[in-house]
Phi, psi and omega in degrees: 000152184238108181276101186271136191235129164244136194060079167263330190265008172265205190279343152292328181262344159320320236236308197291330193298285183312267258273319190251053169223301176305325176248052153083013153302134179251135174243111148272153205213162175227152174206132186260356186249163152281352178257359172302300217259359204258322171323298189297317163273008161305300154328315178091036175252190177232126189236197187221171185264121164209123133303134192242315191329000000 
Protein backbone atom coordinates (compact mmCIF):
# COMPACT_ATOMS: atom_id res chain seq x y z
CA UNK A 1 0.00 0.00 0.00
CA UNK A 2 1.17 3.45 -0.67
CA UNK A 3 0.95 5.86 2.28
CA UNK A 4 1.24 9.40 2.37
CA UNK A 5 2.87 10.81 5.91
CA UNK A 6 2.87 14.71 6.30
CA UNK A 7 5.18 15.17 9.25
CA UNK A 8 7.59 12.06 8.32
CA UNK A 9 10.68 14.03 9.66
CA UNK A 10 8.68 14.96 12.81
CA UNK A 11 8.67 13.08 16.37
CA UNK A 12 5.69 10.96 15.52
CA UNK A 13 6.88 10.22 11.76
CA UNK A 14 10.26 8.98 12.96
CA UNK A 15 9.10 6.35 14.63
CA UNK A 16 5.92 5.46 11.72
CA UNK A 17 8.13 6.01 8.57
CA UNK A 18 10.57 2.76 9.25
CA UNK A 19 7.89 0.62 10.88
CA UNK A 20 5.42 0.83 8.14
CA UNK A 21 8.37 0.25 5.23
CA UNK A 22 9.52 -2.74 7.14
CA UNK A 23 5.96 -4.10 6.98
CA UNK A 24 6.22 -3.60 3.36
CA UNK A 25 4.48 -0.15 2.89
CA UNK A 26 5.91 2.27 0.04
CA UNK A 27 5.94 5.79 2.14
CA UNK A 28 5.78 9.27 1.16
CA UNK A 29 6.51 11.86 3.45
CA UNK A 30 6.90 15.90 2.40
CA UNK A 31 9.91 18.18 3.36
CA UNK A 32 10.65 21.76 2.49
CA UNK A 33 14.57 21.08 3.83
CA UNK A 34 17.24 19.15 2.27
CA UNK A 35 17.89 17.53 5.71
CA UNK A 36 14.05 16.37 5.53
CA UNK A 37 14.50 14.74 2.63
CA UNK A 38 17.76 13.17 3.26
CA UNK A 39 15.91 11.93 6.81
CA UNK A 40 12.86 10.69 4.93
CA UNK A 41 15.14 9.01 2.41
CA UNK A 42 17.61 7.36 5.33
CA UNK A 43 13.97 5.98 6.63
CA UNK A 44 13.38 4.20 3.17
CA UNK A 45 10.68 6.67 2.17
CA UNK A 46 9.98 8.95 -0.56
CA UNK A 47 9.55 12.13 -0.68
CA UNK A 48 7.50 15.28 -2.62
CA UNK A 49 8.46 19.00 -1.96
CA UNK A 50 6.01 21.37 -0.16
CA UNK A 51 6.24 25.33 0.53
CA UNK A 52 3.83 26.54 3.43
CA UNK A 53 5.33 29.95 2.66
Amino acid sequence: MRVFLAGATGAIGRWLVPGLVTAGHDVVGTSGTPAGVDAIRSMGGYWRHHDCR
